[in-house]
C-alpha positions in Angstrom: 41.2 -36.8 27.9 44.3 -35.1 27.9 45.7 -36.5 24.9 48.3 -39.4 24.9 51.3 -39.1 26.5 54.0 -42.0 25.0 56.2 -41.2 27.7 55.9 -41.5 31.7 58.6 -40.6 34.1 59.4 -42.6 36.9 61.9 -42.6 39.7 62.0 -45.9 41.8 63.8 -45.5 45.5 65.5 -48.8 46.1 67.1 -51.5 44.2 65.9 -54.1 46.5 63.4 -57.1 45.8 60.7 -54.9 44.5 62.6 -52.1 43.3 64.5 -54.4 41.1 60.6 -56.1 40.3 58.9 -53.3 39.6 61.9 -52.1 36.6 61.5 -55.0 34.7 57.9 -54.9 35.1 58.5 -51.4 33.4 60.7 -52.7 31.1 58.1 -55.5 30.3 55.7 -52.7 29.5 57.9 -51.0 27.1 58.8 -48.6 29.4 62.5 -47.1 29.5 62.1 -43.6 30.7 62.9 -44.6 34.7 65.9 -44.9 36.9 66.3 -46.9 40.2 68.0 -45.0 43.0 70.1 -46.9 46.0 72.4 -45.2 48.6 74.0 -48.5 48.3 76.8 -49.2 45.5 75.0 -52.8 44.6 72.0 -54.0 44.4 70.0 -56.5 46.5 68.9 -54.4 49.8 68.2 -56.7 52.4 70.1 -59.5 51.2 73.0 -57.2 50.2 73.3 -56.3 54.1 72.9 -58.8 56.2 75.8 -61.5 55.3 75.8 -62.8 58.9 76.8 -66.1 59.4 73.7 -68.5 58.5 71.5 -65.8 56.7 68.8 -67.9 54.9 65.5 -67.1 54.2 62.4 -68.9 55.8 60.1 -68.9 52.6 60.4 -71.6 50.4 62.8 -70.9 47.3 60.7 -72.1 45.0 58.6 -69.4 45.8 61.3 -67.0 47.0 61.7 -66.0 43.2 59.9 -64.0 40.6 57.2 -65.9 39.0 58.7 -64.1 35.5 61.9 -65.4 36.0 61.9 -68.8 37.8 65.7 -69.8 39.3 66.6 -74.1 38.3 69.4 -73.7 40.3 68.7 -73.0 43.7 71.0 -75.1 46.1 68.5 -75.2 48.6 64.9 -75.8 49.1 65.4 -72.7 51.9 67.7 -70.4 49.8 71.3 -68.9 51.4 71.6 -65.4 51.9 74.5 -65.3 49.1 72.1 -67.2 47.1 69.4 -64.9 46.8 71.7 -62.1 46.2 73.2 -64.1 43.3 69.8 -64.5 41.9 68.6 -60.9 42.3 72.4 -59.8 40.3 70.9 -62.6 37.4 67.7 -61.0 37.2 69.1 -57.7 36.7 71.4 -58.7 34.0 68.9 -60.7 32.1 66.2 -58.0 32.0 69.1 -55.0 31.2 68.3 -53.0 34.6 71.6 -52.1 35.0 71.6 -48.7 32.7 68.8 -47.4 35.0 70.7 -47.7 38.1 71.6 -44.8 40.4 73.9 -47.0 43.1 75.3 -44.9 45.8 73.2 -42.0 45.0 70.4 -41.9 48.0 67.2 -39.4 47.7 67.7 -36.5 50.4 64.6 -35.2 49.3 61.1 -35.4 46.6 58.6 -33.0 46.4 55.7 -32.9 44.7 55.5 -29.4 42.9 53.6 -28.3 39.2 52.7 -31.6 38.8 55.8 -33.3 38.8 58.1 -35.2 41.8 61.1 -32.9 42.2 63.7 -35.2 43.5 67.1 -34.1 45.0 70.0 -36.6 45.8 72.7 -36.9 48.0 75.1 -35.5 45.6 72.7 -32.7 44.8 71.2 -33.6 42.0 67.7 -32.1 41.3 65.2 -34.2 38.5 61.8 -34.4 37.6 59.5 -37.1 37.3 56.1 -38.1 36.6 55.6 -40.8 39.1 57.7 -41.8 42.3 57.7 -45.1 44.0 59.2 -46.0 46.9 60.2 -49.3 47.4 62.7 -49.5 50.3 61.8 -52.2 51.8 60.6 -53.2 55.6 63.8 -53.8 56.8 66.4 -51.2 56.0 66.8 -49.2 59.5 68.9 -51.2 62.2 67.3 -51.0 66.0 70.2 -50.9 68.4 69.4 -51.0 72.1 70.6 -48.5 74.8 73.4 -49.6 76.9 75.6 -47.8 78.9 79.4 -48.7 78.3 79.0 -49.7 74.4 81.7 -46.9 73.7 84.5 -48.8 76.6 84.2 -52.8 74.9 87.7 -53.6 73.4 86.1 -56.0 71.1 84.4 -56.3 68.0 81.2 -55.1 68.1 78.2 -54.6 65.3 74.9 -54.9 64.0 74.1 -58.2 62.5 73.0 -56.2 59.3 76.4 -54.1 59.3 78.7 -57.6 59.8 82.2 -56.9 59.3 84.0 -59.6 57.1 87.1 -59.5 58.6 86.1 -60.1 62.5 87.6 -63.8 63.2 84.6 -65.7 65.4 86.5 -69.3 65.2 87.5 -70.1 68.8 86.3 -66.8 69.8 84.0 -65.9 72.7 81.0 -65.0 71.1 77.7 -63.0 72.3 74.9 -62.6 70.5 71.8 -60.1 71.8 68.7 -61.3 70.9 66.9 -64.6 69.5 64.2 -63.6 66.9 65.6 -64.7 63.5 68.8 -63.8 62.9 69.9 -64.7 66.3 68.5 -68.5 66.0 70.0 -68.8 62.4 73.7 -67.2 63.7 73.4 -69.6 67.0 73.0 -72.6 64.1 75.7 -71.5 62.6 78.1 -70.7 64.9 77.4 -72.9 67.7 80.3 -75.6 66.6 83.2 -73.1 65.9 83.1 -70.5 68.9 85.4 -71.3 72.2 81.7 -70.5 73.8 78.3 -68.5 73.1 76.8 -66.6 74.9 73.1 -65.8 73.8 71.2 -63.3 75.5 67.4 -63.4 75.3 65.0 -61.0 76.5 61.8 -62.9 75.7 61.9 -66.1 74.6 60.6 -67.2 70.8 59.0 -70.2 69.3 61.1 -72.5 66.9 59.7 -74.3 64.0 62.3 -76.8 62.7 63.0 -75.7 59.3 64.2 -78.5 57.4 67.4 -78.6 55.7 67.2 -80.3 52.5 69.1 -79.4 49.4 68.2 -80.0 45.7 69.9 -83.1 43.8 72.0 -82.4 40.5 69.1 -84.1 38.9 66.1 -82.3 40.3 68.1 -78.9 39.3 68.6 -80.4 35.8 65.0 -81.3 35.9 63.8 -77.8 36.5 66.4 -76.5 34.0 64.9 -78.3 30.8 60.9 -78.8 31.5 59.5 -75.1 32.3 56.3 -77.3 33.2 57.8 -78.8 35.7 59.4 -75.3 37.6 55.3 -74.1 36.9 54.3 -77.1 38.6 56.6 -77.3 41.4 56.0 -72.7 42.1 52.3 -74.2 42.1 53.3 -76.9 44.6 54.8 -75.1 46.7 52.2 -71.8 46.8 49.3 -74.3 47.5 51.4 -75.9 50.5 52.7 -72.4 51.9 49.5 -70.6 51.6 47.4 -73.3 52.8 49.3 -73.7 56.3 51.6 -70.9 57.0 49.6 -68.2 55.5 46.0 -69.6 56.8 47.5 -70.2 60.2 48.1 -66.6 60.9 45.0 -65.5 59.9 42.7 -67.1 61.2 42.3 -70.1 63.8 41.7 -73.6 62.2 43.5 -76.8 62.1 46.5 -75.2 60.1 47.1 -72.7 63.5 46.8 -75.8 65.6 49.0 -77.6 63.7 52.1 -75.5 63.5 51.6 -74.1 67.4 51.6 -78.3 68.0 54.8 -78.6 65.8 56.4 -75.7 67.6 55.5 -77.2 71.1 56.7 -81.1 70.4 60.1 -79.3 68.9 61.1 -77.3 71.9 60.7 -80.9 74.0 63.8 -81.8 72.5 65.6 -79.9 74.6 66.7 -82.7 77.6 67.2 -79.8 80.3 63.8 -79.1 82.4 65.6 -75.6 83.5 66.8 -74.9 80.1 63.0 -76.0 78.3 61.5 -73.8 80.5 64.1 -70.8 79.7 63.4 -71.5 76.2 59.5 -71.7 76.4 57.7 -67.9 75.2 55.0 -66.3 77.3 52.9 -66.4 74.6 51.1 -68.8 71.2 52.9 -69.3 68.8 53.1 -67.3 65.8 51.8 -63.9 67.9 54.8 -63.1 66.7 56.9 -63.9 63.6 57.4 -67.5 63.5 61.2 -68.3 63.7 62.7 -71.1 61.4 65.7 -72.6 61.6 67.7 -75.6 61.5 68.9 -77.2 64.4 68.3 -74.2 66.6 67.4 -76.6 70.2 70.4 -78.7 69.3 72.7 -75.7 69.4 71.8 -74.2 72.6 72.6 -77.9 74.2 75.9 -77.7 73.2 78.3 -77.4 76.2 80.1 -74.7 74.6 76.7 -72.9 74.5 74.8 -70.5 77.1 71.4 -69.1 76.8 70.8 -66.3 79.1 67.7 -64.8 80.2 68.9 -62.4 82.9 68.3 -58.6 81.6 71.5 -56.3 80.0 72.7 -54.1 82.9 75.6 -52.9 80.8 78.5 -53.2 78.3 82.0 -53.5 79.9 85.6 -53.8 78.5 85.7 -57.1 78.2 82.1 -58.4 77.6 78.5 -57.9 78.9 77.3 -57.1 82.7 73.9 -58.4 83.4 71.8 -57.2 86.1 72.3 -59.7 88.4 76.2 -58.9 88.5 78.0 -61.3 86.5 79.8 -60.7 83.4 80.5 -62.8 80.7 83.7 -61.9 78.6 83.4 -62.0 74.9 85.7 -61.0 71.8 83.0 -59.9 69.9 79.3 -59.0 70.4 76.5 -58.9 67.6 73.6 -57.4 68.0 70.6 -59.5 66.6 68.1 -56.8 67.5 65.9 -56.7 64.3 65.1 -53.0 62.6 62.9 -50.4 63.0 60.2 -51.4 61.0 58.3 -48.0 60.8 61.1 -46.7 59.2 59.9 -47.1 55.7 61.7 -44.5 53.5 61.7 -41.7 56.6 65.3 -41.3 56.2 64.2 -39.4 53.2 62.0 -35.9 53.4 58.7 -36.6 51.6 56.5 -33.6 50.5 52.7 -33.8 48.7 50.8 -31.5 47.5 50.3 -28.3 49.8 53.7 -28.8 51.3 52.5 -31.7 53.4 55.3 -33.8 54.4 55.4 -37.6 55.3 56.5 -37.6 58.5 53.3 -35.2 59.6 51.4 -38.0 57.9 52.6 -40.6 60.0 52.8 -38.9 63.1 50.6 -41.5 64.5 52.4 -44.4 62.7 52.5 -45.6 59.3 49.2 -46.4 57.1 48.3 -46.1 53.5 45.7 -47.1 51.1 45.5 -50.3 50.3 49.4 -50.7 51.1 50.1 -49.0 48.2 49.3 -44.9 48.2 49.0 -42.2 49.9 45.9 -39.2 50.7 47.4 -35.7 49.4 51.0 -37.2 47.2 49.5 -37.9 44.2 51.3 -39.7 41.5 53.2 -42.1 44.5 53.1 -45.8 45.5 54.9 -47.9 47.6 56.2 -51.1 47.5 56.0 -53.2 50.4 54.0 -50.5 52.4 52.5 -50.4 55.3 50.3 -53.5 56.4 51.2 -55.4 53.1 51.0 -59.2 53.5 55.0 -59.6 54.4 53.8 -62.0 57.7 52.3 -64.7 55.2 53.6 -64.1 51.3 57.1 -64.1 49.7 58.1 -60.6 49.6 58.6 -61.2 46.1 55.4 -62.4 44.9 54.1 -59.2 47.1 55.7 -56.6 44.8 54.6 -58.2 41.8 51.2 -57.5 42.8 51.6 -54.3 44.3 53.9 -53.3 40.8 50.9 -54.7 38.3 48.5 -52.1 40.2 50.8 -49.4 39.8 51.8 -49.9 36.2 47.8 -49.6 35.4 47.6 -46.4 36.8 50.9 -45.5 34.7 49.3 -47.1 31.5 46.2 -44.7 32.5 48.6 -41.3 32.6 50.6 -42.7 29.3 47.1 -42.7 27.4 46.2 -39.1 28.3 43.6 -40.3 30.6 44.8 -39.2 34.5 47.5 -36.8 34.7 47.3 -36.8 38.6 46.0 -39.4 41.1 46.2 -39.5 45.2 43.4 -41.7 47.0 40.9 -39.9 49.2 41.2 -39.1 52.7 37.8 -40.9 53.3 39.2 -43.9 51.1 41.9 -44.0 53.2 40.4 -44.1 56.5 37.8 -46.9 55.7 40.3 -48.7 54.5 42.2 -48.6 57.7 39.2 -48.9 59.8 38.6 -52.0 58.1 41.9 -53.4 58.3 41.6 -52.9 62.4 38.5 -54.7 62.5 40.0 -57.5 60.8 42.7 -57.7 63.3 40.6 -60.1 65.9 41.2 -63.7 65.0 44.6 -63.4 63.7 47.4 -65.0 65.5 49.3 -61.5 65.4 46.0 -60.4 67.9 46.7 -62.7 70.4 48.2 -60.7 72.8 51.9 -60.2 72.6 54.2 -57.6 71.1 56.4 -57.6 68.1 58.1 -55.8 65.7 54.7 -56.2 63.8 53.5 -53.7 66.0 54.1 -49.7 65.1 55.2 -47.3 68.0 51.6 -46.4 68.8 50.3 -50.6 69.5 48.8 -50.8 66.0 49.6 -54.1 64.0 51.3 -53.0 60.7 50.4 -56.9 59.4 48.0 -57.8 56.4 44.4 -59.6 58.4 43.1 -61.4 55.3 44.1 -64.0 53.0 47.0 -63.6 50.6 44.4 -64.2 47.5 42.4 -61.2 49.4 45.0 -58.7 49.0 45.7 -59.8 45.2 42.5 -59.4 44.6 42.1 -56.0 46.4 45.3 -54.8 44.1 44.0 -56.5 40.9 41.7 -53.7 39.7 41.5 -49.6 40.5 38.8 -47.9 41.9 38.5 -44.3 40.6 35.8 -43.7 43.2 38.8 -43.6 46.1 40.7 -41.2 44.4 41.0 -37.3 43.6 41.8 -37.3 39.7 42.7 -34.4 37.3 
């Protein structure tokens, strides 16, 4: 024993979902001495970029929310974009997280040195902390493809997840580039206003009809004034998400077969043999990330609507060349083309101990222990790491798990007991040999790639059972780690 400690240091990277969890965890704990770092100047992350046109989530919102502070007033029973950014503002003004924010302040650099994370900011700030957590997010780095001409087009052109406000899309020509998530959910939503849309797919994705129901004045008043009934309907809703969606990806049963068979009598809606078959992917569904939308097959049968499946030759002028010759003018093209999810926090320069960095870590793709640490950086956790259960859990009720584990280690340094903690490297490595023998079975397996897939082929997805990995996270095992 080292003696107590009634103080522990902590910097969080992110003020995101579980950057913004894991503070009032702290708080909870009685812990002030942290601050929560964004390059942004508001909170939210993910849901403060992307404001495209029809951003929604596909989790229910029942569940879509912190089981510590349960929201009566969601509008939907699939929460908006804006809405979830509302809530996440609520949360932070309820629990008094806003003192501890460092908005548009990003980390340049942390390094591990005497025991302590030296952390440098963009505005060249130096600090030291006990513990560093990094939690931002999956989703944070935008993947734009390669195309020659992109510097010539006239028009408005962006990222979905850097939309521009002011760009006028009513009775425009419209082109969106891809058709995983965020190009379904804009094609909803901007099917009926556009002169014509022009959607270009390069493989095609399966659609599960995600219903769009709201909540009634009196079921929000009802969730309002009896907490028992908000317990009961999170409990609902957990036992009906993680019974289908969840088992379904994980391993084959009647829940796959259900939702592959929901999948395959939605896409017969469309009327159009040529444009079914257009529509129809390669491979099972839910290889990849199952889409969810409202109305999606409806939309591309507009008239005013044109799914094409022809690959990108190039950006022109006025629009997009594809490489059979034809062009297709547009006023303004989006690019739906998803992130690069082995991004993690790379834009940041990570050193452990003996001057190892992160990048040299990952050089053959991201991996951690038990999604959560690192071999060699001691005193460092992440949120939302590598091969955390993000394919079948709400993101939110992920970081509450993964922020419990950390705050017992933090409760451990506070009482003198561990000064400094890393896992093993052989902790590490079983741990990641046995996630890769899990992978057989699950739907992610099956023989396509994603975005679930690192650079190298290796699936960055969670194998087991969502109680699995809370149950993994729900004690420590000093055995796997190097302690002083």
């Amino acid at each position: 024993m080292t003696g107590r400690r009634e103080k522990a240091r902590i910097a969080i990277v992110g003020a995101g979902v579980s950057g913004i969890c894991l503070a009032v965890k702290l708080k909870q704990a009685g812990i002030d001495d942290f601050v929560v770092y964004d390059r942004a100047e508001a909170v939210g992350g993910v849901w403060r970029e992307n404001v495209y046109p029809g951003v929604s989530c596909d989790v229910p919102s029942r569940i879509y929310s912190f089981s510590f502070a349960p929201n009566p007033e969601w509008d939907s029973y699939f929460a908006r974009g804006d809405e979830i950014l509302s809530y996440l503002n609520k949360v932070v003004e309820e629990y008094g997280i806003g003192p501890h924010l460092r908005l548009g302040e990003e980390v340049a650099e942390a390094r591990y040195t005497s025991g302590e994370w030296m952390v440098r900011t963009s505005r060249g700030v130096e600090s030291r902390w006990d513990f560093l957590v990094c939690a931002t997010g999956l989703l944070v780095q935008p993947a734009l493809p390669e195309l020659e001409g992109k510097s010539a087009y006239r028009g408005a052109m962006m990222h979905s997840a850097q939309w521009e406000s002011g760009v006028e899309t009513r009775g425009k020509r419209v082109a969106i580039i891809g058709t995983g998530a965020t190009g379904t959910q804009m094609t909803c939503a901007l099917a009926a206003e556009t002169e014509h849309l022009y959607l270009f797919q390069r493989t095609a994705q399966w659609v599960f009809p995600k219903p769009a129901l709201r909540y009634s004045t009196f079921a929000k008043r009802l969730h309002r004034v009896v907490p028992g009934f908000s317990r009961l309907a999170d409990r609902f809703w957990r036992v009906v998400f993680q019974g289908t969606v969840s088992a379904a990806v994980v391993r084959p049963g009647w829940q796959r077969r259900l939702i592959a068979g929901v999948c395959r009598v939605s896409l017969r809606r469309v009327r159009s043999t040529e444009l079914r078959r257009l529509l129809t992917p390669p491979d099972n569904p839910m290889c990849k990330r199952l889409v969810a939308a409202s109305g999606f097959y409806r939309a591309v049968q507009r008239d005013n609507v044109t799914v094409i499946g022809e690959g990108i030759g190039r950006i022109t002028e006025r629009g997009i060349l594809t490489c059979d010759g034809v062009e297709r003018e547009a006023d303004v093209i989006v690019f739906a083309t998803g992130f690069r999810t082995d991004a993690f926090m790379r834009s940041m320069k990570i050193m452990g101990k003996s001057g190892r960095t992160l990048e040299d870590f990952w050089s053959n793709g991201p991996k951690a222990y038990q999604t959560v640490a690192l071999p060699g950086f001691p005193n460092f956790f992440m949120l939302v790491g590598p091969n955390s259960p993000f394919s079948s859990e709400s993101v939110m009720r992920i970081a509450e798990t993964q922020s419990d584990y950390v705050l017992r280690w933090i409760e451990l340094f506070r009482s003198g007991a561990v000064a400094e903690m890393s896992p093993t490297q052989e902790a590490s490595d079983e741990f990641n040999e046995l996630l890769r023998s899990g992978m057989p079975g699950t739907a992610f397996s099956s023989g396509c790639t994603s975005w679930y897939h690192d650079p190298q082929g290796n699936l960055m997805v969670w194998p087991w059972t969502v109680r699995a990995h809370h149950e993994m996270l729900s004690r420590i095992q000093p055995s796997h780690f190097d302690i002083r």
